[in-house]
C-alpha positions in Angstrom: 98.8 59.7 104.0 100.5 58.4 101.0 104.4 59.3 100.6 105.9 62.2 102.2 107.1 64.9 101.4 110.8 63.5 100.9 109.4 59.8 99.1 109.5 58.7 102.3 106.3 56.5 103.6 104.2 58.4 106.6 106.2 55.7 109.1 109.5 56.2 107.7 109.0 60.0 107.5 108.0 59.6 111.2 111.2 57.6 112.4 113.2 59.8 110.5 111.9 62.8 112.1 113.7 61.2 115.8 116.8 62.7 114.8 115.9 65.3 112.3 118.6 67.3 111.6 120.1 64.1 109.7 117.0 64.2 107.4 117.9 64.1 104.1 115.9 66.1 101.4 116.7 63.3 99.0 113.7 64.2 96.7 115.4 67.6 95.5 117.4 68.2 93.0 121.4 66.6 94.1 122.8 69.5 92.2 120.9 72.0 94.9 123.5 73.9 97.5 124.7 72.5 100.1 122.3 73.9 102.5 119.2 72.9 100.9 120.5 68.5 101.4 119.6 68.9 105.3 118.5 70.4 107.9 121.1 71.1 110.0 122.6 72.4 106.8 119.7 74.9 106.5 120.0 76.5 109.6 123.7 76.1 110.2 124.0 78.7 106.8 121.1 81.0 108.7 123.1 80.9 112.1 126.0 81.9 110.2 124.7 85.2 109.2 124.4 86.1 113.1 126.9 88.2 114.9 128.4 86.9 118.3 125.9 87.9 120.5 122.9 86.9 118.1 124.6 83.4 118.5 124.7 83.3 122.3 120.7 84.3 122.6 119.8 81.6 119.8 122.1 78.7 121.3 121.0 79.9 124.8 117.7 80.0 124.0 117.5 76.2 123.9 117.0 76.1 127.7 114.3 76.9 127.5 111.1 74.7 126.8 108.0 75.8 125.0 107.9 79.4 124.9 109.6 82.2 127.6 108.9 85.9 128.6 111.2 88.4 127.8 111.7 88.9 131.6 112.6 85.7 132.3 114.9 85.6 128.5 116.7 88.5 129.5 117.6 87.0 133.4 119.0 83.7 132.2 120.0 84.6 128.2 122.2 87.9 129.7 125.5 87.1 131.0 126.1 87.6 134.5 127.3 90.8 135.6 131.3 91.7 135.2 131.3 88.1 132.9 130.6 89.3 129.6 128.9 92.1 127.0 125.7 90.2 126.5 123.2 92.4 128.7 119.7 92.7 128.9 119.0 95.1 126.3 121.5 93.2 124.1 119.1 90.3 124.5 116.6 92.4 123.6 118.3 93.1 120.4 119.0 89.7 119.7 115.5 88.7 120.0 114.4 91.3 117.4 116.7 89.8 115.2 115.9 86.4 115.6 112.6 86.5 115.4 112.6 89.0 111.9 115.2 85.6 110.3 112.2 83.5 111.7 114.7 81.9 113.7 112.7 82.3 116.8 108.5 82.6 117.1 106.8 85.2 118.8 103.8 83.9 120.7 100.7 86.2 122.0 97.6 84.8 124.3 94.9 86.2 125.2 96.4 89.7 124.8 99.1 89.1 127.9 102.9 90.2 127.1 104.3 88.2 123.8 106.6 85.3 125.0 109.4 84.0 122.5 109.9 80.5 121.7 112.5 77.8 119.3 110.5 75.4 117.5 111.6 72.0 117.9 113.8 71.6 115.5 115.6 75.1 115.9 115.9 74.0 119.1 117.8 70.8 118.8 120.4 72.6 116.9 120.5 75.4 119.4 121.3 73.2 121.5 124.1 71.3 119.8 125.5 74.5 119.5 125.1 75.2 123.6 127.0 72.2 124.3 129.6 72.9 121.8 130.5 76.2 123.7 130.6 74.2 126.8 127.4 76.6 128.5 124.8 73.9 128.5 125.2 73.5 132.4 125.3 76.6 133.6 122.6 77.6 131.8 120.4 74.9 132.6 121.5 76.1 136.3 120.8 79.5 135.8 117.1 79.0 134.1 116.2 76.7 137.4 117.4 79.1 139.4 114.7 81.8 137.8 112.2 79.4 137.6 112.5 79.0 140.6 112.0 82.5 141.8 108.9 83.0 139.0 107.0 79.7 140.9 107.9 81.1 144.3 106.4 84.7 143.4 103.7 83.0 141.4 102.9 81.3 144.9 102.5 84.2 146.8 100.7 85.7 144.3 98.0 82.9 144.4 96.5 84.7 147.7 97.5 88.0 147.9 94.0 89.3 146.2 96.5 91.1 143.4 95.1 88.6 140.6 91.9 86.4 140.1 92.7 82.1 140.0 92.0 82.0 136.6 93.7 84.8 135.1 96.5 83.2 137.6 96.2 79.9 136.3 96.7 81.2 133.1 99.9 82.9 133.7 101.6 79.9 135.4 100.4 77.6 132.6 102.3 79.5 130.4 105.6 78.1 132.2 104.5 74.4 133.0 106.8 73.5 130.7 110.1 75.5 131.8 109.2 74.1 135.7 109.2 70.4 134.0 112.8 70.5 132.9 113.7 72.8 136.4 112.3 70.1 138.3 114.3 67.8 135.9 117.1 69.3 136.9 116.9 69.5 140.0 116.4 66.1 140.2 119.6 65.1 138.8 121.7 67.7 140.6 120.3 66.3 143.9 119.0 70.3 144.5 116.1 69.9 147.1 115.5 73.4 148.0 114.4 74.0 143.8 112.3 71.3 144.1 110.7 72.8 147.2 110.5 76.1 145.6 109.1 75.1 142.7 106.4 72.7 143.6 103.6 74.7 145.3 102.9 76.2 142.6 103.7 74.0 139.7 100.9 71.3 141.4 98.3 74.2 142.1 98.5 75.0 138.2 98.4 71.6 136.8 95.1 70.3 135.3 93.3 67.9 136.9 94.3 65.2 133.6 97.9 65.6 135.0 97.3 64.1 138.7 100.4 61.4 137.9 102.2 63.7 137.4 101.3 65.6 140.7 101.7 62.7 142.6 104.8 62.2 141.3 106.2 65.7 142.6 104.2 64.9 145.5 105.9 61.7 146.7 109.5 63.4 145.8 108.5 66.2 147.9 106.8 63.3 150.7 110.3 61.9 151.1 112.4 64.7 150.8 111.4 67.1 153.3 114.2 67.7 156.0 116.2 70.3 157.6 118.2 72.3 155.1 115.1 73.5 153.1 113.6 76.0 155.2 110.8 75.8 157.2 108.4 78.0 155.4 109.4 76.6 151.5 108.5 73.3 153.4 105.0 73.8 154.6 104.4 75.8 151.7 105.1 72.3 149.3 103.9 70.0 152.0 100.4 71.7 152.1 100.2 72.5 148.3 101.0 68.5 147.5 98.6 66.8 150.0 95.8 67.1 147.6 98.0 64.3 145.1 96.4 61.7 147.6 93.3 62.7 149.1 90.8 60.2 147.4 93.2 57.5 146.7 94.9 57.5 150.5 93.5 59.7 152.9 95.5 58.6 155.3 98.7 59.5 153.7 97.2 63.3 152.9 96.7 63.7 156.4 99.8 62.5 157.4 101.1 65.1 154.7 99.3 67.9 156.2 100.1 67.1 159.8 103.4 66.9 158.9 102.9 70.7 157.1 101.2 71.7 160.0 103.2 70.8 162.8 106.5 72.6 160.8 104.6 75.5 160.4 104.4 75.6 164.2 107.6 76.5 164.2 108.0 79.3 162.2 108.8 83.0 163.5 105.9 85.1 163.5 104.9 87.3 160.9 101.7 88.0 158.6 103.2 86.3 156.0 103.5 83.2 158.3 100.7 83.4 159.9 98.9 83.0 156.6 101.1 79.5 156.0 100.1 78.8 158.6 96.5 78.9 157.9 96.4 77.3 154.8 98.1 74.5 156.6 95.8 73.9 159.3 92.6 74.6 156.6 94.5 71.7 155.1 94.7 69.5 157.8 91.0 69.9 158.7 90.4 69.1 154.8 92.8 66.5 155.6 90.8 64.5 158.2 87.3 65.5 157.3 88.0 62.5 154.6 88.5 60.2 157.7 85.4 61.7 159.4 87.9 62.6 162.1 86.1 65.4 163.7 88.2 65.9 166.9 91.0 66.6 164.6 88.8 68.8 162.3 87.5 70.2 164.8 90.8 71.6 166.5 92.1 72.4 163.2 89.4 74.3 162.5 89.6 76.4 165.7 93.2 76.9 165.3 92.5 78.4 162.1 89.9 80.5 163.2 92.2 82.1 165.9 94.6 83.0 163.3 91.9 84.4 160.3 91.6 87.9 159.4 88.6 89.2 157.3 90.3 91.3 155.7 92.4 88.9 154.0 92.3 88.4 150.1 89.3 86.0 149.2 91.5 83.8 147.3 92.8 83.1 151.1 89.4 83.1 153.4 88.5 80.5 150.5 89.8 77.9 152.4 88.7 78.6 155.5 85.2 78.4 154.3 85.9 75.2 152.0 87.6 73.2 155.3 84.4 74.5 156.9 82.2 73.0 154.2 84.1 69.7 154.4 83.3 69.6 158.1 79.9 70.3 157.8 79.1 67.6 154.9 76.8 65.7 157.3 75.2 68.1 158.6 72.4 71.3 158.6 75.7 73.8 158.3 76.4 72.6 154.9 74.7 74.6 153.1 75.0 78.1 154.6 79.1 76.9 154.5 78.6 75.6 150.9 77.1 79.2 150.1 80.2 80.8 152.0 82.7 78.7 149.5 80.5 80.1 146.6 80.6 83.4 147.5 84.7 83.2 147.8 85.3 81.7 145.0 83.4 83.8 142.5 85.3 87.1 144.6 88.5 85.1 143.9 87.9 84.4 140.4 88.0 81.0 140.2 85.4 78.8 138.2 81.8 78.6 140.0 81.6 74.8 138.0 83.6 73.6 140.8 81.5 74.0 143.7 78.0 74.2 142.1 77.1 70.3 141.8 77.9 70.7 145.8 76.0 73.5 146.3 72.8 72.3 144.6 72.7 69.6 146.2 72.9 71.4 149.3 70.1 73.3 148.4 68.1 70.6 147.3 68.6 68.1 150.3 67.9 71.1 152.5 64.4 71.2 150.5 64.1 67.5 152.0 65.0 68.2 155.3 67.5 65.3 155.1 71.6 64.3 156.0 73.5 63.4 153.0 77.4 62.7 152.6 78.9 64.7 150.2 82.2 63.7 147.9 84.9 66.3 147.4 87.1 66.0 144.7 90.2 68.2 145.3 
């Protein structure tokens, strides 16, 4: 790479770039302004040309990570009600403003809403700046708190039927990033119940490269699951983070997901419950069909039966049919049940790659007339 841009080596330029609002331009010209020797000097003369509230969105902004919605800018940028002049619409402002000083980027995929984002650097200084005003707590409170609530809707979302799994998957990827430092947070504020809240989602979104990182969230949520998180945000994580271990210790999945299904038990009922409750049991048999348990995959099964409706969303029946799949891996049923996942999954919009290599081997041992084990990779 030769020298840098600055005279410095690639490696120095590199090392240098770990605290880079001390870089130096020491190339330039001495006699330049002030604000053309660093960085920080740069955009400390830009931020100066901001009003008050221009100031609070910028610094604020540093919350959050990668980019944001304007929904979600607006609930944790604004100040809260009866505490200040900074509304929604003043955040909107701000934004405009920020973005036309290229202060702030606009980012637009695949034709969804545009999402706002700090750059890295921009970001460091916003967030010098959030200290300074003493906000950089309650902030990073307040953008858990509405991550949070985004991941928890996003779950129930997931099987509704009101969006297909990929054009889901691509809305919650947009916020992977935002749920990483929530779940940060809520690790060092001891706060459970945002762990719990986030989770379900947050692991059904991550790719399959990431599964350290699910099992990660997986074993926090493993050992943290008591009584003050309610019972549903419970099952909901419990049943959602099983999947971490299923081919590296099944018996620890199952454990999981007896665990998820014996607390959903006990909830109240209710539609929305009784769907929990189905996904946990669906679980469960998933679970133990690993172990080749069939008396437990067998009740769970039936349980779950008792409690499906057809007319649920497919995005929900799909497990039904995919436990039932599991079950039948040994057996004549698999491929009518692997034709039942199929047929779910493409109504759910989900990626037929998945479940073809399963289902053409279905087709093809069913040609031979022969038993064959199949392996499931959740």
């Amino acid at each position: 790479f030769g020298q840098g841009p600055v005279g410095l080596s690639a490696t120095q330029l590199a090392k240098a770039m770990g605290d880079r609002l001390k870089l130096l331009s020491t190339s330039r010209d001495r006699s330049a302004p002030a604000r053309h020797q660093t960085l920080r000097a740069a955009l400390a003369w830009s931020h100066g040309f901001l009003d008050a509230q221009e100031q609070a969105v910028f610094r604020r902004l540093a919350v959050f990570a990668g980019s944001t919605s304007l929904a979600m800018a607006q609930r944790v940028l604004a100040d809260p009600p009866g505490a200040g002049a900074l509304d929604e619409w003043a955040v909107l402002d701000a934004l405009a403003v920020l973005v036309e000083r290229s202060l702030v980027g606009m980012v637009e995929v695949d034709g969804a809403d545009p999402r706002y984002r700090l750059l890295d650097t921009p970001r460091l200084f916003a967030l010098e700046r959030l200290v300074d005003a003493g906000e950089h707590a309650s902030l990073r409170s307040r953008h858990a708190q509405a991550v949070a609530d985004s991941f928890e809707a996003a779950h129930e979302r997931r099987f509704d039927g009101s969006i297909g799994e990929r054009d889901w998957l691509r809305q919650v990827e947009s916020d992977l990033d935002n749920a990483r430092e929530a779940l940060a947070w809520a690790r060092e504020a001891g706060d459970d119940l945002t762990l719990f809240r986030i989770a379900p989602a947050f692991v059904r979104a991550l790719p399959r490269s990431a599964m350290a990182e699910h099992m990660a969230v997986a074993e926090r949520i493993e050992n943290r699951a008591a009584d003050p998180v309610p019972l549903a945000v419970q099952v909901r994580a419990l049943t959602a983070c099983r999947v971490a271990f299923s081919n590296l210790d099944p018996q620890r999945t199952r454990r999981i997901s007896e665990r998820a299904a014996d607390l959903a038990l006990r909830l109240p009922g209710s539609p929305a419950h009784e769907r929990l409750h189905y996904l946990a049991l669906c679980s469960l048999a998933s679970a133990a069909s690993i172990l080749s348990d069939d008396a437990v995959v067998g009740a769970a099964l039936a349980r779950a039966r008792a409690l499906e409706d057809p007319t649920w969303p497919p995005q929900l029946l799909f497990f039904g049919a995919d436990a039932q799949a599991r079950a039948n891996r040994t057996n004549a049923g698999f491929l009518a049940a692997m034709r039942q996942v199929m047929r779910l999954g493409e109504a759910s919009g989900g990626d037929p790659a998945a479940w073809l290599p399963n289902l053409v081997d279905a087709e093809l041992e069913s040609l031979k007339d022969t038993k064959k084990v199949f392996f499931f990779v959740d």
